[in-house]
C-alpha positions in Angstrom: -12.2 -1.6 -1.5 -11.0 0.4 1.3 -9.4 -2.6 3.2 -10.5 -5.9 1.8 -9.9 -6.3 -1.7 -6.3 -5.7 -0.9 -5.5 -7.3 2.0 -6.8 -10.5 0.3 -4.8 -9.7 -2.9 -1.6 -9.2 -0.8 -0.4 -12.6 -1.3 -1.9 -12.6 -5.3 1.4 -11.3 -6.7 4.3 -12.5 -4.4 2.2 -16.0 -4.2 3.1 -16.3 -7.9 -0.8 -16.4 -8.9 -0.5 -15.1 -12.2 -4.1 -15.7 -13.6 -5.2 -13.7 -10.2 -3.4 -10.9 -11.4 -5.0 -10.8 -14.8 -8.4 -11.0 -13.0 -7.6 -8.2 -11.0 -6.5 -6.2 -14.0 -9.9 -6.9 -15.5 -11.8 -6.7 -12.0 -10.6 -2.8 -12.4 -10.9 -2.5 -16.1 -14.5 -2.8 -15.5 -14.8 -0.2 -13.1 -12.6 2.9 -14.3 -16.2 4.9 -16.2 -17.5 5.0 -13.1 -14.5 5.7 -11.6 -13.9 8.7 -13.7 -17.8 9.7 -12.8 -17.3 9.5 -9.5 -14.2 12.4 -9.8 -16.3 14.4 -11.9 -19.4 14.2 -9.4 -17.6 14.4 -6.2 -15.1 16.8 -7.1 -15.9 18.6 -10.6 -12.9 16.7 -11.9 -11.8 16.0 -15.3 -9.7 13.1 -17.0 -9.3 11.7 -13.0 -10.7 8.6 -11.1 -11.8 8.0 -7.7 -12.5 5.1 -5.8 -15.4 4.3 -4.0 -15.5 1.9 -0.9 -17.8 -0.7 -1.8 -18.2 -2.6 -5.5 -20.4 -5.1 -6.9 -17.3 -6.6 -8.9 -18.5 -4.7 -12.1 -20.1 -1.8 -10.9 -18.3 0.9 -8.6 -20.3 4.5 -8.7 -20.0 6.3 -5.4 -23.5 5.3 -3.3 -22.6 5.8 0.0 -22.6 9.3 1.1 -22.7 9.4 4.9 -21.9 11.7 7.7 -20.4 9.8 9.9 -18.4 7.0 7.1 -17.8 9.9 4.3 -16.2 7.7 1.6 -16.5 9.9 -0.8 -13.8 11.9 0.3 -11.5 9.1 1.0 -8.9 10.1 -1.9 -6.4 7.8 -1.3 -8.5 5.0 -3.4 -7.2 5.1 -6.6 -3.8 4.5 -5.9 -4.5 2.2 -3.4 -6.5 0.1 -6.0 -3.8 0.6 -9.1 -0.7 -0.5 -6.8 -1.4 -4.0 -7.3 -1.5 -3.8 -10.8 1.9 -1.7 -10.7 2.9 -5.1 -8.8 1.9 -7.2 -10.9 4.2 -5.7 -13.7 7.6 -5.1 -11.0 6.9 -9.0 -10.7 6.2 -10.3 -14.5 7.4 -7.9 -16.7 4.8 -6.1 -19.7 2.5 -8.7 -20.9 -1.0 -8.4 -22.9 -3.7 -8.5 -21.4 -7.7 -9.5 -23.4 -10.1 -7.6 -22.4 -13.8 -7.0 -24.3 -12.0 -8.5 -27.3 -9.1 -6.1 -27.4 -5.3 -6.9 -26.4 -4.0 -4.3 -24.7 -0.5 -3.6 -23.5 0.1 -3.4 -20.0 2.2 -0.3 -19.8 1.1 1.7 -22.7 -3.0 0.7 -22.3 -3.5 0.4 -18.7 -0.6 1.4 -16.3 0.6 4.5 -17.7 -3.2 5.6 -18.5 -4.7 5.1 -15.0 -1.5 6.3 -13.3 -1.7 9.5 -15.1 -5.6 9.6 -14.4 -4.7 9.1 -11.3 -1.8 11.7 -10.7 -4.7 13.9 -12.6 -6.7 13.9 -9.4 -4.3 14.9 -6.7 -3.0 17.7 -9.0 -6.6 18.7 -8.8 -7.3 18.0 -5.2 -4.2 20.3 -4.4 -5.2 24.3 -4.4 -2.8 26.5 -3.6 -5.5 28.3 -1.7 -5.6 25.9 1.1 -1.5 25.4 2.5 0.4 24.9 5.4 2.7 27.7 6.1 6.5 27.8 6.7 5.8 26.8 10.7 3.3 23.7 9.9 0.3 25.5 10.3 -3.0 25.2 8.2 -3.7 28.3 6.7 -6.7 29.1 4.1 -6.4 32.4 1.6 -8.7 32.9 -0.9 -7.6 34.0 -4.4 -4.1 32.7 -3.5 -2.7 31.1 -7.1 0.9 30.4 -5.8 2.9 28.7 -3.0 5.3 30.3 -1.2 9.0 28.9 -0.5 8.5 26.8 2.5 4.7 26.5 2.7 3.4 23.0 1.0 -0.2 22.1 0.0 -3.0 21.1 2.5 -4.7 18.6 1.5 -8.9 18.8 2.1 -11.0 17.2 2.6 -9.6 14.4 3.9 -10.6 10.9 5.1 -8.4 8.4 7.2 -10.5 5.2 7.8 -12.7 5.2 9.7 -11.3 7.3 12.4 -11.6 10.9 13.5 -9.3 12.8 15.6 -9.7 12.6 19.7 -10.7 16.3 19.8 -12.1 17.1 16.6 -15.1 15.4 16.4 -16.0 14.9 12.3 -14.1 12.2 10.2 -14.2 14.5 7.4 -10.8 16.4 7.8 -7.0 17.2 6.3 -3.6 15.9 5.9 -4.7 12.3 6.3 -1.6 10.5 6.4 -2.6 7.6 4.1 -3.6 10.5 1.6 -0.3 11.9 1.7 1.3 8.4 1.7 -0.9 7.3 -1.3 -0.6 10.9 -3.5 3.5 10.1 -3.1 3.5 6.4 -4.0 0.6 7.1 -6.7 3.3 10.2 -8.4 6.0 7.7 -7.5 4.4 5.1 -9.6 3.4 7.3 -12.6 6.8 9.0 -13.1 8.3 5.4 -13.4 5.8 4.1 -15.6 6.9 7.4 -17.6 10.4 6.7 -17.8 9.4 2.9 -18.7 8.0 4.0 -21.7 9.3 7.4 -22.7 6.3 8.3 -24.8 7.2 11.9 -26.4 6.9 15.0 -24.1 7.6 12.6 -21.0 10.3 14.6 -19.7 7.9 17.4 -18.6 5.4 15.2 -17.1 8.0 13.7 -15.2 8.9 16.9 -13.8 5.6 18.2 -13.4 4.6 15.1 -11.0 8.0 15.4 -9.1 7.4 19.2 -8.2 3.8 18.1 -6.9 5.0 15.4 -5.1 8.1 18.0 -3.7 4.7 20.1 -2.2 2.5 17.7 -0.4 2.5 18.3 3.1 4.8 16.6 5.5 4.4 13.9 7.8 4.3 14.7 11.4 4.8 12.9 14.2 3.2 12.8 17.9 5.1 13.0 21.5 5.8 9.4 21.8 7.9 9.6 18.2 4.7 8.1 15.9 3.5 8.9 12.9 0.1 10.7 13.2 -2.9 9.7 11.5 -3.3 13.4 10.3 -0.7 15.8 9.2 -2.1 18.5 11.7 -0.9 20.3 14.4 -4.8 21.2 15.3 -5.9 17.5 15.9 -5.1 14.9 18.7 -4.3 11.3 17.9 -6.7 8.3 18.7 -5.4 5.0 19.1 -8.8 3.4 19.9 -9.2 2.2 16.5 -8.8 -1.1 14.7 -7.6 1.0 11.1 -3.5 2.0 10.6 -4.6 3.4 7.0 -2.0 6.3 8.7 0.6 3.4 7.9 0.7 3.0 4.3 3.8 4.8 3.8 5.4 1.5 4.9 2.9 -0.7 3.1 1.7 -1.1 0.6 4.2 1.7 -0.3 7.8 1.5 0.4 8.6 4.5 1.8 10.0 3.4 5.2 13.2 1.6 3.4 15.1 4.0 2.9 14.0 6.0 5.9 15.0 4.9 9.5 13.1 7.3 11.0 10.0 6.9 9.1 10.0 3.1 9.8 10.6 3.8 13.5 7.5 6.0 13.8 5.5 3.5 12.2 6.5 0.5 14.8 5.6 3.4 17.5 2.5 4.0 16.0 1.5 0.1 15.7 2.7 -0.2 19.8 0.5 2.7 20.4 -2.4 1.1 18.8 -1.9 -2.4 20.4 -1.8 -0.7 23.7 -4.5 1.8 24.0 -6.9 0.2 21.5 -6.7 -3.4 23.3 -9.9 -4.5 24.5 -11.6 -1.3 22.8 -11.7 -2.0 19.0 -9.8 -4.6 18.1 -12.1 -7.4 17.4 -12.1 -6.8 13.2 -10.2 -9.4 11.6 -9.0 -7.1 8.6 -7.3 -4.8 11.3 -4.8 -7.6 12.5 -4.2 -8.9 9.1 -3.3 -5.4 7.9 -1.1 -4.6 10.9 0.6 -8.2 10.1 1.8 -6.7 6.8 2.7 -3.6 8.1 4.6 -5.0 10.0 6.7 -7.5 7.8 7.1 -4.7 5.1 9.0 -2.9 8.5 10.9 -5.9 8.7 9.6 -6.4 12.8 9.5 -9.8 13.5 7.8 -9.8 16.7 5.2 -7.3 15.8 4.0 -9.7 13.1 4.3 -12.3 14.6 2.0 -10.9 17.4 -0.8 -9.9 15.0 -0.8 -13.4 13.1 -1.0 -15.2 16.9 -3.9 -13.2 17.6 -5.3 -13.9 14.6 -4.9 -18.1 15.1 -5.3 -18.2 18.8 -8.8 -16.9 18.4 -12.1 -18.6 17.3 -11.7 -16.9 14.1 -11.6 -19.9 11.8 -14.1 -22.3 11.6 -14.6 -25.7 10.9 -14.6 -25.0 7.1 -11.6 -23.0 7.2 -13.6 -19.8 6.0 -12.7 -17.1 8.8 -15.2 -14.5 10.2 -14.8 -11.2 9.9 -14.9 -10.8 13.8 -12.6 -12.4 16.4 -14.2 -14.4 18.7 -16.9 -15.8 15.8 -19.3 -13.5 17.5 -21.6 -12.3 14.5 -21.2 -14.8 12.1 -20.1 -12.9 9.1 -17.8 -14.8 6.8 -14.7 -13.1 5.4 -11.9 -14.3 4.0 -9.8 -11.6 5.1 -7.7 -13.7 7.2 -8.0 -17.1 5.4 -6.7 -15.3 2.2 -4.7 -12.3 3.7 -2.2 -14.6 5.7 -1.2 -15.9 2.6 0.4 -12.1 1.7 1.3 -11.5 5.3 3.8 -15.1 5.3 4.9 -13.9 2.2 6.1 -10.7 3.1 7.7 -12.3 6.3 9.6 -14.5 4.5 10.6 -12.2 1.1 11.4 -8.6 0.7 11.6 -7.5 -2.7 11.7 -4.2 -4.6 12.9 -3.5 -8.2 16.6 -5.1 -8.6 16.8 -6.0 -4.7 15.8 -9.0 -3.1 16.5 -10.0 0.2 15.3 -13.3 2.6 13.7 -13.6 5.7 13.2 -10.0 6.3 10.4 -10.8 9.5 11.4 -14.5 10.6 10.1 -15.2 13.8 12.9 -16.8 16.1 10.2 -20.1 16.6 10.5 -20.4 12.5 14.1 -21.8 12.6 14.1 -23.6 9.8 12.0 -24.1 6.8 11.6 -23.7 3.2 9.4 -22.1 0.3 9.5 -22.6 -3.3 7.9 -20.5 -6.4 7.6 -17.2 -4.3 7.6 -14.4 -7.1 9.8 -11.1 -6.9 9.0 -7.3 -7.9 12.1 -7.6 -9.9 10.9 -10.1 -12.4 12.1 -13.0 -10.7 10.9 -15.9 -9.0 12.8 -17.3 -5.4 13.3 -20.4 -3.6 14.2 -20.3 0.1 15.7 -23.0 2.2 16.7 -22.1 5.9 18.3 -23.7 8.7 19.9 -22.0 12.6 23.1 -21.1 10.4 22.3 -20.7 7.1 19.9 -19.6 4.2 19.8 -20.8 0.2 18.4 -18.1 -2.0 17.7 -19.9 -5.5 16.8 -16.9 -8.0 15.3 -17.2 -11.8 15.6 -13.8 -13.5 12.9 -13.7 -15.9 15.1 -10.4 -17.6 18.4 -9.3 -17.9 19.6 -7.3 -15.0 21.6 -6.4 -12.1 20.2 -7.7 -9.0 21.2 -7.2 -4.9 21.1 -10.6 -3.7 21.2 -11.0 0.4 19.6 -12.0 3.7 17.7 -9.7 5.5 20.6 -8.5 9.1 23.2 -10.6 6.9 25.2 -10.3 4.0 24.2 -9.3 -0.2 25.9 -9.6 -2.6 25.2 -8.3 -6.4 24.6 -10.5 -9.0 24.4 -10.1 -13.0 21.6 -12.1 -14.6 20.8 -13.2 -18.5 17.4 -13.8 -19.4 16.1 -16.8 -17.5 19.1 -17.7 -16.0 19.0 -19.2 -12.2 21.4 -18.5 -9.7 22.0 -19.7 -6.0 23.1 -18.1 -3.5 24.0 -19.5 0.4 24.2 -16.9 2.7 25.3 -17.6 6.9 23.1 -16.5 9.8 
């Protein structure tokens, strides 16, 4: 569940795949007591979850404890798993959902529930006992049962996939980046599922997850102007890995939108990988696919464009269509990383959407002059049809609500649109 699961389920919710979506609700309903054992196990936690890497499909305790692949400190799993289910409601609304012969409601059983289970553990996780100061500097005081102005929480252990920094030589460390990226998006998404349903006392919680999200440590960012892997001015970067876990503030979170300079240190960080990692590590199938949707979600066409070439110039697929979990079909381990996967990374190339915005061809390839795509599903509650030519693009959009929507084409024009339930609306936009 560290990479797999949702790199195939990428294309679940934006493919318009409903029933997937339901399974995948389920798939996790199944798993969330051991979940909340693991927590309690690993950490001494209480009303929290944690994910471990590997599940049977119903079963999920932690197993594998291991020096050298320490899963269970990789923290970042819980709102890495819930996100998709968070998707799945931006892009159809609250629905009910049967499970073990109960209906439960989407935002009142399971979102808001898990969110807050999950918000539960990074609250935990954080001591103020272990900070960074004022200067960026990791600092450890025992006793300590307060921040200072200007020092924010350090965040240990911590676990970035399956990398380990060039001069520290343990993958068990702190400020992973995807941590920090995840504990944001996972307070993000509870404080929104909050406000969604404004159950009493919510006003508090909301500020109490805001002023932990105001503490987590900062990004930081290495000499070429990437984002590091780890939030630490002790540790070196190393590039000669096939993982960008360190990535996930642009996806799956959104973070890099409304941040120029976060975005830009994530392309660096991708070039920095492609160049000193080529020929060293690079031969996992799940590493291209995931820098593929990095970089759609960054809106670089060329970047992934580059990762889905090297995924179909290779002898990845065979005969059967099933892919390998290895370029080069060199050990014969079927994975549908990439069979399934491209299906979110062509998705996100073509669609960018986000609560009340959607915008077209956000990552077209200048060879993908024209085309078209029908039944693509929005994270507004909509669903999209896109027809595009050299000089021109057709947005046809179905609100499934009532709402205000930003209506526009990715380097191009928007325009903002009022929509009645179920009412469709197209748009034709010039390039």
């Amino acid at each position: 569940m560290d990479a797999n699961v949702n790199l195939q389920s990428s294309g679940m919710n934006t493919g318009n795949i409903r029933e997937a979506g339901i399974g995948y609700i389920k798939f996790v309903l199944r798993q969330i007591p051991d979940w909340e054992e693991n927590a309690a196990k690993t950490y001494g936690m209480t009303d929290a979850i944690q994910v471990p890497v590997n599940t049977d499909g119903d079963r999920a305790m932690m197993v594998e404890y291991n020096r050298w692949y320490p899963f269970e400190y990789w923290n970042a799993g819980a709102s890495w798993m819930l996100l998709p289910i968070f998707e799945f409601w931006q892009c159809y609304g609250n629905t009910q959902v049967e499970y073990n012969g109960e209906t439960l409601d989407l935002e009142k059983d399971i979102l808001l529930p898990l969110l807050t289970k999950q918000a539960n553990f990074w609250e935990q996780l954080c001591t103020p006992e272990y900070f960074t100061d004022k200067d960026g500097k990791a600092c450890y005081e025992a006793g300590k049962t307060k921040l200072n102005d200007g020092e924010k929480y350090l965040i240990i252990p911590s676990y970035s996939p399956e990398n380990e920094p060039r001069n520290y030589h343990s993958p068990i460390t702190a400020n992973a980046a995807m941590d920090i990226a995840a504990a944001k998006d996972g307070l993000r998404m509870t404080v929104e599922m909050e406000k969604t349903i404004q159950a009493a006392g919510y006003e508090a919680r909301i500020a109490k997850w805001e002023a932990l999200a105001a503490l987590l440590p900062d990004y930081q960012f290495d000499e070429t102007g990437a984002l590091c892997e780890w939030a630490m001015q002790e540790y070196e970067e190393n590039n000669k890995h096939r993982h960008i876990s360190h990535l996930y503030a642009a996806w799956p979170a959104f973070e890099t939108q409304n941040d120029s300079a976060l975005a830009a240190a994530c392309n660096q960080a991708i070039e920095n990988r492609n160049r000193e990692n080529e020929g060293e590590d690079d031969t996992a199938s799940h590493g291209w696919v995931h820098k593929a949707l990095v970089a759609a979600r960054l809106k670089n066409a060329d970047s992934a464009c580059h990762s889905l070439y090297m995924l179909m110039a290779d002898h990845l697929y065979y005969t059967s269509l099933m892919t390998d979990h290895y370029t080069h079909n060199s050990w014969g381990v079927f994975c549908t990383d990439t069979s399934i996967g491209t299906i979110g990374v062509i998705d996100e190339m073509l669609l960018y959407s986000n609560a009340g915005v959607i915008e077209a061809l956000p990552a077209l390839p200048a060879a993908w002059q024209s085309g078209s795509i029908k039944g693509l599903r929005a994270r507004t509650n909509a669903q999209v049809d896109l027809t595009w030519a050299p000089d021109s693009v057709t947005v046809t959009v179905t609100s499934d609500k009532a709402q205000t929507v930003k209506v526009g084409v990715f380097g191009g024009e928007a325009e903002s649109a009022a929509f009645s339930e179920g009412e469709t609306k197209t748009f034709t936009f010039t390039r």
